[in-house]
C-alpha positions as a Python dict, from the first residue, in 0.01 Angstrom:
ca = {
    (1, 'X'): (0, 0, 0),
    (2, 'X'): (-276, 54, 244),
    (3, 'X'): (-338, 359, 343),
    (4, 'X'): (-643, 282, 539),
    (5, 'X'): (-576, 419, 929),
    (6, 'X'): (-571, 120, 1217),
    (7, 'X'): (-595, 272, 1566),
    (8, 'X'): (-419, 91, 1862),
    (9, 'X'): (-456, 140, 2226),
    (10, 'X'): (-173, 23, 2418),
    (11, 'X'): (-344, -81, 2782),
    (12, 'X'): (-99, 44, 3094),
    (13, 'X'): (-309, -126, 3362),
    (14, 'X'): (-303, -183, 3762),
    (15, 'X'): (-284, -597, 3751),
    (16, 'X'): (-352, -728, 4139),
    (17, 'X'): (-237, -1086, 4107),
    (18, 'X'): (-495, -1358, 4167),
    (19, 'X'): (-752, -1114, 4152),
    (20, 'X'): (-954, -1188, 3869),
    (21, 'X'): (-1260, -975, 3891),
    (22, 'X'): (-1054, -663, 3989),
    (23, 'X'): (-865, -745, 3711),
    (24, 'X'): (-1177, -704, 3466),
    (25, 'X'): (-1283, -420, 3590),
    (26, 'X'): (-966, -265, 3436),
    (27, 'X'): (-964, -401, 3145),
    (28, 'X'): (-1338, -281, 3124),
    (29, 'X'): (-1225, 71, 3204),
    (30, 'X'): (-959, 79, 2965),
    (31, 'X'): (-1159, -47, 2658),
    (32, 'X'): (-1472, 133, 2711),
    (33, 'X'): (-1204, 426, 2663),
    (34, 'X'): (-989, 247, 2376),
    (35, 'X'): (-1296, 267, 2224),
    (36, 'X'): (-1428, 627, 2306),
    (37, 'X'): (-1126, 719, 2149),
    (38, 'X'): (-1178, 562, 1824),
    (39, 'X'): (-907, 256, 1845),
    (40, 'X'): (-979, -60, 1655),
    (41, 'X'): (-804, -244, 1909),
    (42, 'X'): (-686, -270, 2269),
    (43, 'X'): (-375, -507, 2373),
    (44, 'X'): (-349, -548, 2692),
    (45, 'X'): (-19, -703, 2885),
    (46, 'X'): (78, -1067, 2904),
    (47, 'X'): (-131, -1248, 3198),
    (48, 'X'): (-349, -882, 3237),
    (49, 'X'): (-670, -1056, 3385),
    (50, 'X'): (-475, -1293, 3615),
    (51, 'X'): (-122, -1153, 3689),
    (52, 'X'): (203, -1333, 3622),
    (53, 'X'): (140, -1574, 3903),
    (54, 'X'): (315, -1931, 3808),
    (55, 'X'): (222, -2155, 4080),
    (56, 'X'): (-183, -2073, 4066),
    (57, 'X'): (-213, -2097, 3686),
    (58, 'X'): (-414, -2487, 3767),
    (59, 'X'): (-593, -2308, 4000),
    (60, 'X'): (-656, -1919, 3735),
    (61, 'X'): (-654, -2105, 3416),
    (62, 'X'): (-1007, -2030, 3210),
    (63, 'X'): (-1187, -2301, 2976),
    (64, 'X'): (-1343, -2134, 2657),
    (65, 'X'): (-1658, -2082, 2878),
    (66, 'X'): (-1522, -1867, 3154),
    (67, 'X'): (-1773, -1633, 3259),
    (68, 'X'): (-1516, -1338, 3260),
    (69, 'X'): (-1398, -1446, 2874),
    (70, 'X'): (-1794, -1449, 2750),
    (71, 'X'): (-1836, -1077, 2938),
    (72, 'X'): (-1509, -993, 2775),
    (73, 'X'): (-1658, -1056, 2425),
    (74, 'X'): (-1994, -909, 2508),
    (75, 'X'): (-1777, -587, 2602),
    (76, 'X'): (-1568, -573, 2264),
    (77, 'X'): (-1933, -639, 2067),
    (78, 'X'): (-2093, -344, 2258),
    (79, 'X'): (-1791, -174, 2253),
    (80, 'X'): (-1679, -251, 1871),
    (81, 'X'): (-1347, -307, 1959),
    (82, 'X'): (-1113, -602, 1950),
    (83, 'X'): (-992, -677, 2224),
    (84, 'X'): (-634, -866, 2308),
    (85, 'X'): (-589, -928, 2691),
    (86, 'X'): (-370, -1226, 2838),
    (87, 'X'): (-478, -1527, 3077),
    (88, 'X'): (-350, -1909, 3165),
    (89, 'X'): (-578, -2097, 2909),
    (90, 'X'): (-710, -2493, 3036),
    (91, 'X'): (-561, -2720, 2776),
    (92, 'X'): (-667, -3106, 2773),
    (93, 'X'): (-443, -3346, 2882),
    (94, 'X'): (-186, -3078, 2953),
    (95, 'X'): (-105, -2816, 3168),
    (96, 'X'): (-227, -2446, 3128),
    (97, 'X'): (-105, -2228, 2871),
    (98, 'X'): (29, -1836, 2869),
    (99, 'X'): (-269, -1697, 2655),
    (100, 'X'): (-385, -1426, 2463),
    (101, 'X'): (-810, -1455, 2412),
    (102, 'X'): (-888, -1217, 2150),
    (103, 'X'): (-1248, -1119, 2164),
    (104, 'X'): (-1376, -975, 1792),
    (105, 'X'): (-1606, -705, 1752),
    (106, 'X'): (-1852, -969, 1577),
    (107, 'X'): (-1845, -1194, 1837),
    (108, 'X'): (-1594, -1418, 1737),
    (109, 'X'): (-1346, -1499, 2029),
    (110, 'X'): (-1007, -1673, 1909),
    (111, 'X'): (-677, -1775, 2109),
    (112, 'X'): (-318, -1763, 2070),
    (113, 'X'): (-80, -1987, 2322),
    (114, 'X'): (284, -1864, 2435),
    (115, 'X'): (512, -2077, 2218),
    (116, 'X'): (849, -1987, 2407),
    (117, 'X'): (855, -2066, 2733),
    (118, 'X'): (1066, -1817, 2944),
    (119, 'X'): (1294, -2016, 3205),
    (120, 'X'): (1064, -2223, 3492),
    (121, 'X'): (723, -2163, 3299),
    (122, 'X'): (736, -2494, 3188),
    (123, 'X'): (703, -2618, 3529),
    (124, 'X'): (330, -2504, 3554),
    (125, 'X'): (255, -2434, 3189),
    (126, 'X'): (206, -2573, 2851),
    (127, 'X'): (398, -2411, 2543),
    (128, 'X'): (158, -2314, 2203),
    (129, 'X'): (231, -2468, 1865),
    (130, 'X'): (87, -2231, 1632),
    (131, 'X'): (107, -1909, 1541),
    (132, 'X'): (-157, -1599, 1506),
    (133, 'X'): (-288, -1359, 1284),
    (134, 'X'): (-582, -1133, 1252),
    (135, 'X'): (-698, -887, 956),
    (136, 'X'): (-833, -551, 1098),
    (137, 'X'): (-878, -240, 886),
    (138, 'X'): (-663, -422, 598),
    (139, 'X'): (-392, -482, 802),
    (140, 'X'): (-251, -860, 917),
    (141, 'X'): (-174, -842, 1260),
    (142, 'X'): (73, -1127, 1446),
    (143, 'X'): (60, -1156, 1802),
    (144, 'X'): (348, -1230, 1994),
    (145, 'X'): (301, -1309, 2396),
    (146, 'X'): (671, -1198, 2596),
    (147, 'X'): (925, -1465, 2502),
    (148, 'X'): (776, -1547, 2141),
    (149, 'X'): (978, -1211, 2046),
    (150, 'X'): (1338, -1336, 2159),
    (151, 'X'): (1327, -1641, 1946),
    (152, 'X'): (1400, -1533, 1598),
    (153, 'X'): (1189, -1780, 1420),
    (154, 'X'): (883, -1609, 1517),
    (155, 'X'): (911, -1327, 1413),
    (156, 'X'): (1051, -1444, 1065),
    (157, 'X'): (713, -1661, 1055),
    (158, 'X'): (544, -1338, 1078),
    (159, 'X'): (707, -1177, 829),
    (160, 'X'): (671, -1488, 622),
    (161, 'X'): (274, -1467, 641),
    (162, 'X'): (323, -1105, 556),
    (163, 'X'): (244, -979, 848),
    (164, 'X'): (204, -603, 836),
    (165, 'X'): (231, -520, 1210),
    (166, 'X'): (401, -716, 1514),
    (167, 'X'): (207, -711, 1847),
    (168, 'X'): (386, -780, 2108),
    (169, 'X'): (196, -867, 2492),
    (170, 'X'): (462, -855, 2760),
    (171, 'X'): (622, -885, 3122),
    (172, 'X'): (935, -641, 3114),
    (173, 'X'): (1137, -553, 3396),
    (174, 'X'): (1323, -203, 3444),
    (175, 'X'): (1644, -426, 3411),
    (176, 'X'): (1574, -548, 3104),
    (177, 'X'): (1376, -314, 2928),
    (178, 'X'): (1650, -164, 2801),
    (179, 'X'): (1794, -486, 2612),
    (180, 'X'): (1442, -575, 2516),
    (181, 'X'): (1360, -255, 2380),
    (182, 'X'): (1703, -292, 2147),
    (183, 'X'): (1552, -644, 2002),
    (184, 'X'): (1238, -540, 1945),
    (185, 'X'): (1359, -219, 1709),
    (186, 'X'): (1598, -467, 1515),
    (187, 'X'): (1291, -691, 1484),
    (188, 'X'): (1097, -406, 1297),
    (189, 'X'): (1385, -330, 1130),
    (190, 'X'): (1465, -655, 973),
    (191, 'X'): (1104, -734, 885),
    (192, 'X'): (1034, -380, 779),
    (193, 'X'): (662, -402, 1032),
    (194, 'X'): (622, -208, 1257),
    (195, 'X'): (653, -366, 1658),
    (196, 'X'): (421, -261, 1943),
    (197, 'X'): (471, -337, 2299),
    (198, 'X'): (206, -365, 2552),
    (199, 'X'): (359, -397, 2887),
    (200, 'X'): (283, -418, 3313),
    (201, 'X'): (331, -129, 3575),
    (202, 'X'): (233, -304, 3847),
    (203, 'X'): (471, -576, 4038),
    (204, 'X'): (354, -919, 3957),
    (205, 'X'): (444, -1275, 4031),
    (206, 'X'): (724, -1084, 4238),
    (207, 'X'): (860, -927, 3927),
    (208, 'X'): (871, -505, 3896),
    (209, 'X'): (793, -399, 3576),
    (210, 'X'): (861, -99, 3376),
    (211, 'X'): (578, 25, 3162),
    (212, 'X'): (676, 262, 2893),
    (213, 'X'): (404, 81, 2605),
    (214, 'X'): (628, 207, 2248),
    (215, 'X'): (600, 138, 1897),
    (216, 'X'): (872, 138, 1654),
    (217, 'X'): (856, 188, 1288),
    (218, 'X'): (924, -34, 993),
    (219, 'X'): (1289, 81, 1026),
    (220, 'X'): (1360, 16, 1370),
    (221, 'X'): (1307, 398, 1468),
    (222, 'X'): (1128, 442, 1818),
    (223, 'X'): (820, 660, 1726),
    (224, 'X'): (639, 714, 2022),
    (225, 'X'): (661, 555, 2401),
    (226, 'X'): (419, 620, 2707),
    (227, 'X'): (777, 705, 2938),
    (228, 'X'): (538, 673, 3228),
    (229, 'X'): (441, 391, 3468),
    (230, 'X'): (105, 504, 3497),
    (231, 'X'): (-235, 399, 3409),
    (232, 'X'): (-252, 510, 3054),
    (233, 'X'): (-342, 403, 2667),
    (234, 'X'): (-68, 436, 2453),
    (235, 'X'): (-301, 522, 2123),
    (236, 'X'): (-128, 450, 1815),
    (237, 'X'): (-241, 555, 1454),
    (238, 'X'): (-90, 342, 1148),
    (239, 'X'): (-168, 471, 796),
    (240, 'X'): (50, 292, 566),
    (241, 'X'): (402, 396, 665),
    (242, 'X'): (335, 703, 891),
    (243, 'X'): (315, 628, 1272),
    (244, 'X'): (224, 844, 1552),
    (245, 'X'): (135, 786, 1928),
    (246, 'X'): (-27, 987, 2202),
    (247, 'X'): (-60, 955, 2565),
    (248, 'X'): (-446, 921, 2723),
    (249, 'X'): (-458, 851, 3067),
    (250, 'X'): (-684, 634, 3223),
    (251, 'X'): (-912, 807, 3534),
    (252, 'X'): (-886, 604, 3848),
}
């Protein structure tokens, strides 16, 4: 078993929609402090630099050479962080997709594209056909964006690639956090990983949201949640089967 320790922020972030730049200078704030306090990586929620805003992902998608995504991997190599934040991603030939850009400590900067649409996405956005991993500190992380975690095949492709943890970037609203929060304990549960949420506080794309960033252990046991709507990290330490979570709030 590993036993080495992974540290995971779990961003809780104002998100203005359409507002790029402000966006940044969040997720700037919040990794600079990710960082400070010794996490290996910061997930940030689905769509966090451009807000969950349908019609204008033609107009907000980025191209691999997006000024914002090369100062976003600049900031996780000064930083020596990764970093997982969420963006409509050009494709060719097709329309956008709901992506994650994850920005490597070395350099590196990789994508993942939403796979499972949620109902009307399709009508400005492109679905993913592959899935993701990443190896940090020993550990093989899959990355799930919102949707991916209701269809059951993707998380059973996770734990197929042995996936030792299940991130999960995500829009959830008060209504359903609830019901969501059920699934994605059963999910860790059956595939014996633990699950970790990343979620909005602010309203976008005319949705409310409801916070509360959690983790929940390898058998489906809820092990530590923010409980706020705040700006906050949720900071999570994994060594081997022992979880635990802390609240650090994030100065305005």
């Amino acid at each position: 078993m590993n036993t080495n320790n992974l540290s995971v922020a779990l961003a809780q972030i104002p998100v203005i929609d359409g507002d790029v730049e402000a966006n940044f200078r969040q997720h700037i704030r919040a990794a600079k402090t990710a960082a400070e306090q010794g996490a290996d990586l910061v997930l940030f929620p689905e769509l966090s630099l451009t807000g969950y805003v349908l019609p204008m992902a033609a107009e907000l998608c980025f191209d691999a050479k997006h000024s914002i995504l090369r100062d976003l991997s600049e900031l996780a190599v000064t930083q020596q962080i990764t970093i997982v934040a969420g963006c409509f991603l050009k494709q060719a030939k097709k329309k956008p997709s709901i992506s994650a850009v994850i920005c490597k400590p070395t350099g590196e900067l990789d994508y993942y594209a939403k796979q499972y649409l949620h109902s009307g996405e399709n009508e400005y956005c492109s679905a993913g056909q592959h899935n993701y991993t990443l190896r940090l500190k020993g550990y093989k992380l899959a990355l799930a964006i919102c949707a991916d975690f209701t269809q059951p095949i993707h998380s059973s492709e996770a734990a197929e690639d042995e996936a030792d943890v299940y991130l999960v970037s995500a829009l959830v609203s008060p209504n359903g956090y609830e019901a969501d929060a059920e699934l994605l304990a059963r999910i860790a549960k059956k595939h014996r990983f633990p699950v970790l949420l990343a979620n909005h506080i602010s309203e976008t794309g005319g949705w409310q949201t409801a916070g509360n960033n959690a983790v929940w252990s390898g058998k489906g046991n809820l092990r530590f949640a923010t409980e706020t709507t705040d700006p906050v990290l949720g900071m999570v330490e994994i060594t081997g089967n022992r979880i635990s979570g802390h609240l650090y709030p994030l100065e305005s």
